[in-house]
C-alpha positions as CSV (number, residue, x, y, z in Angstrom):
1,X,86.8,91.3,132.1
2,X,85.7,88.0,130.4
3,X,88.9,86.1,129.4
4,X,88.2,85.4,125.3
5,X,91.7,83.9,124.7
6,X,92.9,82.8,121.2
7,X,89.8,84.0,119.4
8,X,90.3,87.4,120.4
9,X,93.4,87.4,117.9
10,X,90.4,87.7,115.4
11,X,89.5,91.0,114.9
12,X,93.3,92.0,113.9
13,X,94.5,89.2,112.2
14,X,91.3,89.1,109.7
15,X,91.7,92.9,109.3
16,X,95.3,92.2,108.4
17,X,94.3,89.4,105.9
18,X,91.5,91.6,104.3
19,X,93.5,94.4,104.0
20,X,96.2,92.6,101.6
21,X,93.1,90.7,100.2
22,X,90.7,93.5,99.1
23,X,93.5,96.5,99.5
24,X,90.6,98.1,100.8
25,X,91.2,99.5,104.1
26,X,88.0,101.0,104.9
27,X,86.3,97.5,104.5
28,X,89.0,95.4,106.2
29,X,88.5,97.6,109.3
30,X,84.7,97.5,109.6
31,X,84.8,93.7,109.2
32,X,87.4,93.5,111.9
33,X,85.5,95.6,114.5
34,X,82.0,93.9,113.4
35,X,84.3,90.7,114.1
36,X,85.3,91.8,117.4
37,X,81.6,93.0,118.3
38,X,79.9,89.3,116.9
39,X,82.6,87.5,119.5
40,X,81.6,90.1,122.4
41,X,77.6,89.9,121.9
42,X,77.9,86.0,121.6
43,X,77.8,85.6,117.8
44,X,74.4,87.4,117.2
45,X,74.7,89.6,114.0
46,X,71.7,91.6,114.8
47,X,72.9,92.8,118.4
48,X,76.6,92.7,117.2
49,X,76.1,95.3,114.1
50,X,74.0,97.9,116.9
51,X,77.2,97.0,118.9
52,X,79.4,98.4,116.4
53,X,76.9,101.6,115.7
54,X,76.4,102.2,119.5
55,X,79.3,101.0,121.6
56,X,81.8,101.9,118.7
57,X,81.3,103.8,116.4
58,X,79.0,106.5,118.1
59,X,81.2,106.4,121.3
60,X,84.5,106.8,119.8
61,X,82.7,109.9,117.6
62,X,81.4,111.4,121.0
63,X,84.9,111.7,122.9
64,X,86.0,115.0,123.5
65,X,89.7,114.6,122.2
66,X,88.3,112.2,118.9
67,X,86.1,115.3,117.2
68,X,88.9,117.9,118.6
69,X,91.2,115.8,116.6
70,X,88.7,115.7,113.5
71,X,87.8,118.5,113.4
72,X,91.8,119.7,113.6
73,X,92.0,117.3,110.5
74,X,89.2,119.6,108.4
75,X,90.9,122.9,109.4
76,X,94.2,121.1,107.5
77,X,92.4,119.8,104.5
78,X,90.9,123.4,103.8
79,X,94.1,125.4,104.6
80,X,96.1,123.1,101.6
81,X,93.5,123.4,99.8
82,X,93.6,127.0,99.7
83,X,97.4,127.2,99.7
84,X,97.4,124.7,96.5
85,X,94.6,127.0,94.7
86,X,96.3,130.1,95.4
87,X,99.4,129.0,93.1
88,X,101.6,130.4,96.5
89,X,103.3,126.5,96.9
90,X,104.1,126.8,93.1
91,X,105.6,130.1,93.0
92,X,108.0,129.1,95.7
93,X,108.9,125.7,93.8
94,X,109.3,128.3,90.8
95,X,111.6,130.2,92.6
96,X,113.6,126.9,93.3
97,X,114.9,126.8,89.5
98,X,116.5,129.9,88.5
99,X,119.5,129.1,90.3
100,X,120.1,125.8,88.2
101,X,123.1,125.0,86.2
102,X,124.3,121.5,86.1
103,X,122.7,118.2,87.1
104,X,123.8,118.0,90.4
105,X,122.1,121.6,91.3
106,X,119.0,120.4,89.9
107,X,118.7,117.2,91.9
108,X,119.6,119.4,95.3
109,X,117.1,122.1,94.3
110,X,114.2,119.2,93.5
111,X,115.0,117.9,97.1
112,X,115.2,120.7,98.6
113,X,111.3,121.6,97.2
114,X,110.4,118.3,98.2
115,X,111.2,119.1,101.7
116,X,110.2,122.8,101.7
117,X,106.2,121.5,100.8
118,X,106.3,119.8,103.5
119,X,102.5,120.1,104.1
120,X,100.7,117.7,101.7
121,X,102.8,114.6,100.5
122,X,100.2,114.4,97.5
123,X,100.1,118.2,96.3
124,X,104.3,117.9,97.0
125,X,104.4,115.4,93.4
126,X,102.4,117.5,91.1
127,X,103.6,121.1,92.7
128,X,107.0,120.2,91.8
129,X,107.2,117.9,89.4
130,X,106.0,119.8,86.3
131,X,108.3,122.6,87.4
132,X,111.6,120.8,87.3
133,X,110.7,118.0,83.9
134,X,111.8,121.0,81.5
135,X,115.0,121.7,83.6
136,X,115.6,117.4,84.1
137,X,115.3,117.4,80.0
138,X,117.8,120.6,79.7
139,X,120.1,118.6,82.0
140,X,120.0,115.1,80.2
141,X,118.2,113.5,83.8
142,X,116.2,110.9,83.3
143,X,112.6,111.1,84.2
144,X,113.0,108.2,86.4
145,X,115.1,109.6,88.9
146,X,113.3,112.9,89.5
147,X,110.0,110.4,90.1
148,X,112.5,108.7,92.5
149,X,113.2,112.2,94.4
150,X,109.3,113.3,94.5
151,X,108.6,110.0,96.1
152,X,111.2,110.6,98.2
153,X,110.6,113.6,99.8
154,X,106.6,113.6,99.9
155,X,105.6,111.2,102.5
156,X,109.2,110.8,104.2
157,X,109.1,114.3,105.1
158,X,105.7,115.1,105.8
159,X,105.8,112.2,108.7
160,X,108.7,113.9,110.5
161,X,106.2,117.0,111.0
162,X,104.0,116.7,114.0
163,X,101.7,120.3,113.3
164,X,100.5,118.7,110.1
165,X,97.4,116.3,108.5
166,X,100.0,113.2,109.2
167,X,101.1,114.6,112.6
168,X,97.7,114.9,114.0
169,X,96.3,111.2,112.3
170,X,98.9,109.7,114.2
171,X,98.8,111.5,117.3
172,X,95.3,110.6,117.5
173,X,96.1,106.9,117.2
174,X,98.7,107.3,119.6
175,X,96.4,108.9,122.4
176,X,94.0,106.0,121.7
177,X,96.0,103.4,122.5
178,X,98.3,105.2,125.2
179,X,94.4,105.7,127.0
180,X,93.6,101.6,126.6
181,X,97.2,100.8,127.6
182,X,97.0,102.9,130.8
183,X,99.9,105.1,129.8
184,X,99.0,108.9,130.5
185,X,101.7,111.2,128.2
186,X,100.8,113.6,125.7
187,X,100.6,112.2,122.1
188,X,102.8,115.6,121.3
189,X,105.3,114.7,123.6
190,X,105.7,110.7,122.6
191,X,105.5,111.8,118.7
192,X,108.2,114.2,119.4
193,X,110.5,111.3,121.4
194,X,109.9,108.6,118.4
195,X,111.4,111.0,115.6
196,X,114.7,109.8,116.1
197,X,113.4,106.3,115.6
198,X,111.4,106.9,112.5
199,X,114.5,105.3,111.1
200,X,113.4,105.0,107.3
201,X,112.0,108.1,106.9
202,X,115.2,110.2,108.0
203,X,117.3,107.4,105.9
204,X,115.0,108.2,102.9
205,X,115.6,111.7,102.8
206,X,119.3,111.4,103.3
207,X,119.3,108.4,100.7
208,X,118.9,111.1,97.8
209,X,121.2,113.4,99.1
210,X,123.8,110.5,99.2
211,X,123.2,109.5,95.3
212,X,123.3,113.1,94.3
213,X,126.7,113.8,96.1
214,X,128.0,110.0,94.3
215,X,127.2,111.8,90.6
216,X,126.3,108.0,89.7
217,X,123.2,105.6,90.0
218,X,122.7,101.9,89.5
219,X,120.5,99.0,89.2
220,X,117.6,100.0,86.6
221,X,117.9,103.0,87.7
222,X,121.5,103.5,86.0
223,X,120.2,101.6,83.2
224,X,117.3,104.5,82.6
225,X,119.8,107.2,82.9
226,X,121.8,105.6,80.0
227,X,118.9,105.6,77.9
228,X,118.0,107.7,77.8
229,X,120.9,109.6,77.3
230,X,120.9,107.1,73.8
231,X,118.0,109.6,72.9
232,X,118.6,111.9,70.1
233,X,117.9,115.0,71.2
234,X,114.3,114.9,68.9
235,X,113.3,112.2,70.7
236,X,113.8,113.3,73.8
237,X,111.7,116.4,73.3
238,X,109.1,114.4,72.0
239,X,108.7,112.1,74.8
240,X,108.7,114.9,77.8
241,X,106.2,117.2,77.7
242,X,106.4,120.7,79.5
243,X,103.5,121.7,81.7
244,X,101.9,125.1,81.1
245,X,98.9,125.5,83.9
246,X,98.5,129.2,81.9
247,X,98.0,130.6,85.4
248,X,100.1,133.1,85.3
249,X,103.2,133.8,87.8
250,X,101.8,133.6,90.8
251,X,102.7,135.7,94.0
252,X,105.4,134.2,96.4
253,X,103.8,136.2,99.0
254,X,100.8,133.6,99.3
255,X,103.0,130.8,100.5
256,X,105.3,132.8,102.3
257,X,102.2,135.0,104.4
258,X,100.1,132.3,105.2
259,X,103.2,129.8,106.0
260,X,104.9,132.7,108.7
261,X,101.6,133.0,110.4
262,X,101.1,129.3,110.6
263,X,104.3,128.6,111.5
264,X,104.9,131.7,114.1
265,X,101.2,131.4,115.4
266,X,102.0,127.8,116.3
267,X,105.2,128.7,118.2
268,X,103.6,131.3,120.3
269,X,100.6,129.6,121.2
270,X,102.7,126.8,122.3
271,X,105.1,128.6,124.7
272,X,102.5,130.5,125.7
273,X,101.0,127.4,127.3
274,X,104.1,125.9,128.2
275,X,104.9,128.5,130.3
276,X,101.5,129.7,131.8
277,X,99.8,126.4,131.6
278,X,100.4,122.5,131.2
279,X,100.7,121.3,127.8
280,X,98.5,119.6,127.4
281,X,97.2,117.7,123.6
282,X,93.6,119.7,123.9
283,X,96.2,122.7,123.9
284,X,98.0,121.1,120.5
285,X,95.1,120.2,119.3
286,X,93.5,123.8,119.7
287,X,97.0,125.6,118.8
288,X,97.1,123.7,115.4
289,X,93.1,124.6,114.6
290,X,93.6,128.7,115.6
291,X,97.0,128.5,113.7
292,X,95.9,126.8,110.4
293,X,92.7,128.9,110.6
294,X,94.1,132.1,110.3
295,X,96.5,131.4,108.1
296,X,93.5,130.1,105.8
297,X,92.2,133.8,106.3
298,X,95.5,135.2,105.4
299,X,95.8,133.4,102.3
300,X,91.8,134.1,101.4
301,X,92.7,138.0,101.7
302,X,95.8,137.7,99.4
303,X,93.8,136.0,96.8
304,X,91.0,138.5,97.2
305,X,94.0,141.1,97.2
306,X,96.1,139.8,94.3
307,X,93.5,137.8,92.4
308,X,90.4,139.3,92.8
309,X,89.2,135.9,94.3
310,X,85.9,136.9,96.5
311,X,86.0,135.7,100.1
312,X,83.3,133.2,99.4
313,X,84.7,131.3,96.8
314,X,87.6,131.1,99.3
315,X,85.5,129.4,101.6
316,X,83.8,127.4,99.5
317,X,87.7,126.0,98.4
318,X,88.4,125.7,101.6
319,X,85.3,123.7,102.5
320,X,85.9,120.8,99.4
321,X,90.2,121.3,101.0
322,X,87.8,119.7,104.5
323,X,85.8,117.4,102.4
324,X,88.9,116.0,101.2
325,X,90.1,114.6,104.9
326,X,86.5,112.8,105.1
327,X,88.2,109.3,103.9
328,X,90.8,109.7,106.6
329,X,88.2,110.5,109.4
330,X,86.6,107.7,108.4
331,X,89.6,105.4,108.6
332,X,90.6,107.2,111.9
333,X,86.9,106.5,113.4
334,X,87.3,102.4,112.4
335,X,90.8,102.5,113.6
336,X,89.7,104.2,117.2
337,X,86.7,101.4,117.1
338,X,88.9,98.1,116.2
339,X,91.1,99.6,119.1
340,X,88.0,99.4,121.7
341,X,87.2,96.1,120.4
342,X,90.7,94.7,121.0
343,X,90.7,96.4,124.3
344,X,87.5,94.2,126.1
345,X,88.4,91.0,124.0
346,X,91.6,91.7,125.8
347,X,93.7,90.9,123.1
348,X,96.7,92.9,123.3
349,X,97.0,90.7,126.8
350,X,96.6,87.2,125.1
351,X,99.1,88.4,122.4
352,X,101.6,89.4,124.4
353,X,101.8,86.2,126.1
354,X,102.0,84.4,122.9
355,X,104.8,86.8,121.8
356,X,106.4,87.1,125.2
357,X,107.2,83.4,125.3
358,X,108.2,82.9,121.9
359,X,109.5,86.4,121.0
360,X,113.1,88.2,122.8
361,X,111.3,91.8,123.6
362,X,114.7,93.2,122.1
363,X,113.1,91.8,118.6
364,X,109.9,93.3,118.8
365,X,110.5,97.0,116.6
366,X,112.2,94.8,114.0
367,X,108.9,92.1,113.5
368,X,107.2,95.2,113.7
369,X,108.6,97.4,110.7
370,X,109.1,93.8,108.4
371,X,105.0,93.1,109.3
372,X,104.3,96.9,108.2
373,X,106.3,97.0,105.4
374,X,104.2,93.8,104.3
375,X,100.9,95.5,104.9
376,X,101.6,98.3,103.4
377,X,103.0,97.5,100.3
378,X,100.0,94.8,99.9
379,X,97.8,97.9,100.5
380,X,99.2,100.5,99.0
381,X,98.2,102.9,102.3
382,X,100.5,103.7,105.4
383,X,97.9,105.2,107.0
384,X,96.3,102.4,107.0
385,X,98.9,100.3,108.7
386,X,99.2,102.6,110.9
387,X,96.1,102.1,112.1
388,X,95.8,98.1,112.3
389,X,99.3,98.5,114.1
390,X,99.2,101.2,116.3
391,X,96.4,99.7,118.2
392,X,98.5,96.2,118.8
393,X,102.1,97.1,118.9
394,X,101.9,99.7,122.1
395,X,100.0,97.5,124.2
396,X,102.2,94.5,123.4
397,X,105.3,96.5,123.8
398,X,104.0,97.6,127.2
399,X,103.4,94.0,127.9
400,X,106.4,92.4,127.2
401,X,108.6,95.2,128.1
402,X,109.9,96.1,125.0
403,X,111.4,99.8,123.8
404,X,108.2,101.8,123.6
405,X,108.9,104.7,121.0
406,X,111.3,102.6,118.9
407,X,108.4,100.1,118.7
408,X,106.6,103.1,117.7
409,X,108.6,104.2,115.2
410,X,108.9,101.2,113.6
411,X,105.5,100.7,112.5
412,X,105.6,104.4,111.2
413,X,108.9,103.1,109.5
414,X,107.3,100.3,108.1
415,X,104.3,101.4,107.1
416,X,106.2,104.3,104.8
417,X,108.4,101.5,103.7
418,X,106.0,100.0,102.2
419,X,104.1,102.7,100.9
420,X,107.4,104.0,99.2
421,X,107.7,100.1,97.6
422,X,103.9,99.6,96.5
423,X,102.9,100.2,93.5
424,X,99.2,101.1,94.0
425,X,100.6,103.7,96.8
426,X,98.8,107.3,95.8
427,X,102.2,108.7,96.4
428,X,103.8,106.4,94.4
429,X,101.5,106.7,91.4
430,X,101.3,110.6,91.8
431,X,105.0,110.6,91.8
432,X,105.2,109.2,88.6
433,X,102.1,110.9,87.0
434,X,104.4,114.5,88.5
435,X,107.5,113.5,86.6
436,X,105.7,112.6,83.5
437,X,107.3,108.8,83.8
438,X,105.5,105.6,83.2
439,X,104.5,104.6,86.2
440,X,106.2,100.8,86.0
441,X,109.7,102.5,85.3
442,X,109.1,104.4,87.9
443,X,108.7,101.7,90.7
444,X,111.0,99.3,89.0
445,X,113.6,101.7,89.1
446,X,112.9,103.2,92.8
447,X,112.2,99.9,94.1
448,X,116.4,99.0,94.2
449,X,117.1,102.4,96.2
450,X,114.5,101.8,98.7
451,X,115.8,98.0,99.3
452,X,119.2,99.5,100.3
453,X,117.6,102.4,102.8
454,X,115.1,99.6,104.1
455,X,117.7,96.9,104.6
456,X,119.5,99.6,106.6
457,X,116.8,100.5,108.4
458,X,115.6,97.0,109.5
459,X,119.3,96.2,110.2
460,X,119.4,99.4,112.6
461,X,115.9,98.3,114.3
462,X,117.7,95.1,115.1
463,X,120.5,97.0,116.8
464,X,118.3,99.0,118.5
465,X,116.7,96.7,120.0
466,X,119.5,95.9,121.8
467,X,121.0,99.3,122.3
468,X,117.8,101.5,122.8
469,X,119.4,104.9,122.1
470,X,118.4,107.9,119.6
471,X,121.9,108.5,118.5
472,X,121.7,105.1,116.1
473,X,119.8,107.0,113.9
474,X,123.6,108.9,113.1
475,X,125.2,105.4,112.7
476,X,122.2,104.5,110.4
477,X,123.1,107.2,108.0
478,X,127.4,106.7,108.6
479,X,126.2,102.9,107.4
480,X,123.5,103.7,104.1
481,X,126.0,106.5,102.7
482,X,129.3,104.3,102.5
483,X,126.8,101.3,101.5
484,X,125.6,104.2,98.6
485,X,129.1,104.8,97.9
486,X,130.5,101.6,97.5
487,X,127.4,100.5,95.3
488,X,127.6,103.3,93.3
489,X,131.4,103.2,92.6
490,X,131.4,99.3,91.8
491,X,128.1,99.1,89.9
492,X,127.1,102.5,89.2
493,X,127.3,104.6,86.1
494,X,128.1,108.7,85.8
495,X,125.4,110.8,84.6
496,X,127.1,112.4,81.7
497,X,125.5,114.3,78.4
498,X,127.1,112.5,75.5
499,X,127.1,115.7,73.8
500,X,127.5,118.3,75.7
501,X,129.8,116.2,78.3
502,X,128.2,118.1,81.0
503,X,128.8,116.1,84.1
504,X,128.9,116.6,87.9
């Protein structure tokens, strides 16, 4: 292999810079590979763009485990789509609120729905949000602070799943650049080793619990909460509005049905191969297709049983549900192709000895989740970062020996980090469009909470690169809720109805 030295840095570092530049991912990857393919081809535009059509883009469509994982990707658009159509996801968020009585319960039962939708981080906003406004209003919570839970329970918890849309986009980069680094371990297997290192995610979701059990909030955040409690009660009315989708009560039976067989088909399929065969990822791959398949039939019967919905418009819903995961192949495609590039301009090998001489391998997961966080929020897309990182942090890990699935994990961490932060994140705007909140109070008031789990979570990265173990994770969240109590208790304020006195 040629020996390309600095200038192979290219292709990454001007993705990076376009990507906070345009916050257009799509574009800042295409201009990376076609940077990569110009430097390989000897600077000729004309054989360097059928470079990136032939040798990249056409290649990385043609592998066998790329279009199993696409077409995995479709079979998950359709099967939310469906579920989301059906009403099923919003009976069982309905379901979550007649057990509500005091401010406390309605905080638990919004993150508990958060985490129960754990299949679409952007459906898991506007499912539950309109559901829980009225009983936020009844409560005298501020609008603020369910935005705050929505956006803290969609993406966070939807990352810890491996059998879902996030799951298999980031197995998929994983395999890619496992295969150029010369590592041979399922993607399944290494996904399932980094959870206990996808420190901000698991700090995210334990964050909220944390504030609800302190019955007080602070920063902007507190300052919201006494607000609007300064409302009259007219005012208050006026300025929250109660959703009404005039469906009708839909049937918990089409999230439960379709949910069991996903869920049980999944497990069998998987031990079945365990046991009789390796597991391998083209067994994932295939298990999560079959599973999310049938449960798209189940769900198409129930609506065909329970709301007359005929079989083809069932399809045809579950078709636009595959059209909708066309902007992620596409990223996934670019991403797979920028990772070819970097792999003959022999990049990650010239970066690591930059890094390697300058850089204590120990360091490495905590550069990692501050340069992802930066990304991200610049972007407003983890997925994104994910793929401009993924492709450069394994191989450089490998290289300078540093702790492989904590380096993973802290680009996942990083990139949610920032995506939690931004405020052109899609999460991050639907979270505020689901609580009915102006979107600026929204992030102004979230950004203070996710400083405090992302300080942790950097500060536990350094440790761990140090002590490499999976337990940290329970330090981690010992650390964030005494730093959440003590905050709370010196600058924090009650959430108490000035009429009613109804308090925790």
């Amino acid at each position: 292999m040629d020996s390309y030295g600095i200038v192979s840095l290219l292709p990454p570092v001007l993705t990076v810079i376009l990507a906070i530049w345009t916050r257009n991912i799509i574009v800042s990857l295409s201009l990376g590979v076609f940077s990569g393919s110009l430097i390989l081809v000897g600077y000729n535009p004309f054989s360097a763009t059928l470079d990136l059509i032939e040798k990249r883009v056409f290649v990385q469509i043609a592998v066998g485990s790329n279009i199993q994982i696409i077409f995995t990707m479709m079979a998950i658009g359709g099967f939310i789509r469906l579920l989301e159509v059906s009403g099923g996801a919003r009976a069982f968020a309905r379901g979550m609120t007649r057990f509500i009585s005091s401010p406390r319960k309605a905080q638990l039962a919004s993150w508990a729905s958060g985490m129960a939708i754990f299949f679409t981080d952007s459906g898991n906003a506007l499912i539950i949000g309109p559901l829980f406004r009225p009983i936020f209003r009844e409560l005298k919570i501020c609008k603020e602070k369910l935005a705050y839970i929505l956006d803290s329970t969609a993406s966070p918890i939807c990352i810890l799943i491996p059998f879902i849309g996030w799951g298999a986009y980031i197995m998929g980069l994983i395999e890619q650049a496992y295969t150029d680094a010369g590592i041979a371990e399922p993607a399944l297997s290494v996904l399932i080793n980094v959870l206990p290192f996808q420190f901000y995610a698991i700090l995210t979701l334990s964050a909220v619990l944390f504030f609800v059990i302190s019955g007080r909030d602070f920063g902007p955040m507190g300052r919201a909460q006494q607000r609007f409690l300064s409302l009259d009660k007219a005012t208050a009315e006026e300025r929250i509005e109660v959703v009404d989708d005039g469906a009708g009560p839909p049937r918990l039976s089409l999230f439960i049905v379709p949910l069991s067989i996903l869920l049980g088909l999944i497990g069998v399929l998987l031990t079945w191969y365990a046991v009789n065969d390796e597991l391998t990822s083209i067994h994932v791959r295939s298990t999560m297709t079959i599973a999310y398949a049938a449960a798209s039939i189940a769900c198409a019967y129930l609506m065909f049983k329970h709301q007359k919905v005929a079989m083809n418009d069932s399809l045809n819903t579950f078709i636009r549900g595959a059209e909708s995961m066309v902007f992620v192949v596409i990223i996934l495609i670019l991403a797979w192709s920028l990772s070819s590039v970097i792999k003959d301009l022999g990049t990650a090998q010239v970066l690591s000895t930059l890094v390697g001489g300058n850089v204590s391998p120990a360091l490495l997961p905590a550069i990692v989740f501050v340069l992802g966080a930066i990304i991200s929020i610049a972007t407003g897309s983890s997925w994104g970062t994910f793929a401009i990182l993924m492709t450069l942090a394994i191989p450089v890990a490998v290289a300078v020996d540093a702790p492989l699935y904590m380096t993973i994990g802290a680009v996942l961490s990083g990139g949610l980090f920032g995506d939690h932060t931004s405020p052109i994140s899609d999460t991050t705007v639907l979270a505020s469009i689901g609580a009915d909140c102006a979107h600026i109070d929204h992030v102004s008031t979230q950004f203070y909470y996710a400083m405090v789990t992302g300080g942790v979570a950097f500060a536990t990265f350094l440790i761990a690169g140090i002590y490499d173990s999976p337990w940290l994770i329970l330090l981690a969240m010992a650390v964030l809720f005494v730093t959440i109590q003590l905050l709370c208790k010196r600058f924090g304020t009650s959430i108490v109805d000035t009429e009613s006195r109804a308090t925790y």
